[in-house]
NUSE-590816 format. One record per residue (C-alpha): residue in one letter; x, y, z. Coordinates in nm, 2 decimals. Layout:
% NUSE-590816
<site residuo="A" X="X" Y="Y" Z="Z"/>
...
END
This chain:
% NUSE-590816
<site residuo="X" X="6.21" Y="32.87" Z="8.00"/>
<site residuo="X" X="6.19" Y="32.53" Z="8.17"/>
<site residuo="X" X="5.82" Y="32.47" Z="8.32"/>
<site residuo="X" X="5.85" Y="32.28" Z="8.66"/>
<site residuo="X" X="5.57" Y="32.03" Z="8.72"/>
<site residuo="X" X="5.46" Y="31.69" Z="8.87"/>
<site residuo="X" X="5.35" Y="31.35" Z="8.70"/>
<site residuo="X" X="5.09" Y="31.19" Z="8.83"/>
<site residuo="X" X="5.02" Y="30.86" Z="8.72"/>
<site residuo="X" X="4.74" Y="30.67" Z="8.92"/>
<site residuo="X" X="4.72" Y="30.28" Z="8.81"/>
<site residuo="X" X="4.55" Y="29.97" Z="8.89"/>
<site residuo="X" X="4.61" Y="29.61" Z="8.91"/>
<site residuo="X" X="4.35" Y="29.48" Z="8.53"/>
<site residuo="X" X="4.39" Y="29.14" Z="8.57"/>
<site residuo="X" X="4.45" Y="29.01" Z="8.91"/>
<site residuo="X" X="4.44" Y="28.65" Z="8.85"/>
<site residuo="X" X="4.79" Y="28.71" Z="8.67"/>
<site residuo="X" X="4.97" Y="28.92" Z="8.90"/>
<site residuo="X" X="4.89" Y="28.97" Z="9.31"/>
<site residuo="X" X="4.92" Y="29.34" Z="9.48"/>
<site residuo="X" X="5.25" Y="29.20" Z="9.61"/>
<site residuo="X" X="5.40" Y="29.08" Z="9.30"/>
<site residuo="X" X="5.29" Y="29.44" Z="9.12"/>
<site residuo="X" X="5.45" Y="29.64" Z="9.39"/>
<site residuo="X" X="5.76" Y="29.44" Z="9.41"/>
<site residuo="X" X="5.84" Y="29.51" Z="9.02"/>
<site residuo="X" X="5.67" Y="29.86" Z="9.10"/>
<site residuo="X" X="5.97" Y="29.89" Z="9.35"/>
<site residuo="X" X="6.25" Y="29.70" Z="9.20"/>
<site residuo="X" X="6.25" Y="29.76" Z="8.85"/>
<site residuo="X" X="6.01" Y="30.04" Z="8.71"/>
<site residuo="X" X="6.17" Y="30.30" Z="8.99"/>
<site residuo="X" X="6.50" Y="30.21" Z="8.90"/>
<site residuo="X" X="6.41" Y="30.24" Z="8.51"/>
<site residuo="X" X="6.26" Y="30.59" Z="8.60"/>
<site residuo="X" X="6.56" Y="30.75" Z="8.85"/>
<site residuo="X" X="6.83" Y="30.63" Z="8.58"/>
<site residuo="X" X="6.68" Y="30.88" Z="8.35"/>
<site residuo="X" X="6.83" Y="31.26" Z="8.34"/>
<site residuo="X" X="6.51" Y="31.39" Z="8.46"/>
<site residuo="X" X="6.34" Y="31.18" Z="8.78"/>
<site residuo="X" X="6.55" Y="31.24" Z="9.10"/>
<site residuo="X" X="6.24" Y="31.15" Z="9.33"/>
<site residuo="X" X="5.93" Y="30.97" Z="9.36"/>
<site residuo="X" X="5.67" Y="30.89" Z="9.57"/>
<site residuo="X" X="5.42" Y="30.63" Z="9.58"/>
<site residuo="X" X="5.12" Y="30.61" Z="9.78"/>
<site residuo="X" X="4.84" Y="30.33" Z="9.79"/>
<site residuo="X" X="4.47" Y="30.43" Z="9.89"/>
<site residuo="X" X="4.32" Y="30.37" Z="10.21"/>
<site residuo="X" X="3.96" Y="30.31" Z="10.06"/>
<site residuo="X" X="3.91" Y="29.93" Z="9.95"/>
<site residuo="X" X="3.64" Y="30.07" Z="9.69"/>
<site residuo="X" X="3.91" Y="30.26" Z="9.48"/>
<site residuo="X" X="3.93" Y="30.16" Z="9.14"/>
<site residuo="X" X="4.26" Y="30.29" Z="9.06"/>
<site residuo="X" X="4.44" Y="30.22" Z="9.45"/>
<site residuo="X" X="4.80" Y="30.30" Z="9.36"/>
<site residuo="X" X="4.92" Y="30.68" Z="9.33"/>
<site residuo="X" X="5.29" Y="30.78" Z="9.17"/>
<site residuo="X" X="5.41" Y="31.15" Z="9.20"/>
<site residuo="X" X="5.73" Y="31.26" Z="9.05"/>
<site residuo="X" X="5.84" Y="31.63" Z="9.02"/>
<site residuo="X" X="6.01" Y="31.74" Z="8.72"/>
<site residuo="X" X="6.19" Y="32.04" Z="8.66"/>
<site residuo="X" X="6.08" Y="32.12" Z="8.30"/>
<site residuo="X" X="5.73" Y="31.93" Z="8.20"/>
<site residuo="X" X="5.83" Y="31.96" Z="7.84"/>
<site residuo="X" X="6.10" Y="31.67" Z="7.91"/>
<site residuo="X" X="5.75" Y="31.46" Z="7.95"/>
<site residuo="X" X="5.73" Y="31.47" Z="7.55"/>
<site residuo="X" X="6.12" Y="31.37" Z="7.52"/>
<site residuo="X" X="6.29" Y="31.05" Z="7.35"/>
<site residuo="X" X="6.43" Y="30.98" Z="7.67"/>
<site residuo="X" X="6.11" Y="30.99" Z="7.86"/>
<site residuo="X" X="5.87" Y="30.75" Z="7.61"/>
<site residuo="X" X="6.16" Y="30.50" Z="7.62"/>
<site residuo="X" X="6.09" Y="30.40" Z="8.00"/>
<site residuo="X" X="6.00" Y="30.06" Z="7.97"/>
<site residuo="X" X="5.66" Y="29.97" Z="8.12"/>
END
């Protein structure tokens, strides 16, 4: 029986002398998204960006899934990052 669940990935810019907030969010945007709603499983997302300038991890990702199991599948580790 499929388990219906949400991944939550929080992340944070490591090294910001080689890549800028607006730079990460652009490939955020117009590549990893895309990568991740091609698959069979992602049909949404959302993405939120903390309000507190002390965060250490600032950037939030929720997606819904309909079966968490698919989390351990082929399909999902081969996302590129």
């Amino acid at each position: 029986m499929a388990q219906p669940g949400l991944l939550w990935v929080n992340s944070q810019i490591i090294k910001p002398d080689s890549i800028t907030p607006e730079n990460f969010n652009k490939w955020y945007n117009e590549v990893h998204i895309p990568d991740i709603l091609a698959t069979s499983e992602f049909k949404s997302g959302f993405r939120y960006k903390s309000i507190d300038p002390n965060s250490d991890r600032p950037y939030l990702a929720v997606y819904p899934v309909s079966d968490v199991d698919w989390l351990g599948s082929k399909e999902f580790t081969s996302i590129p990052v």
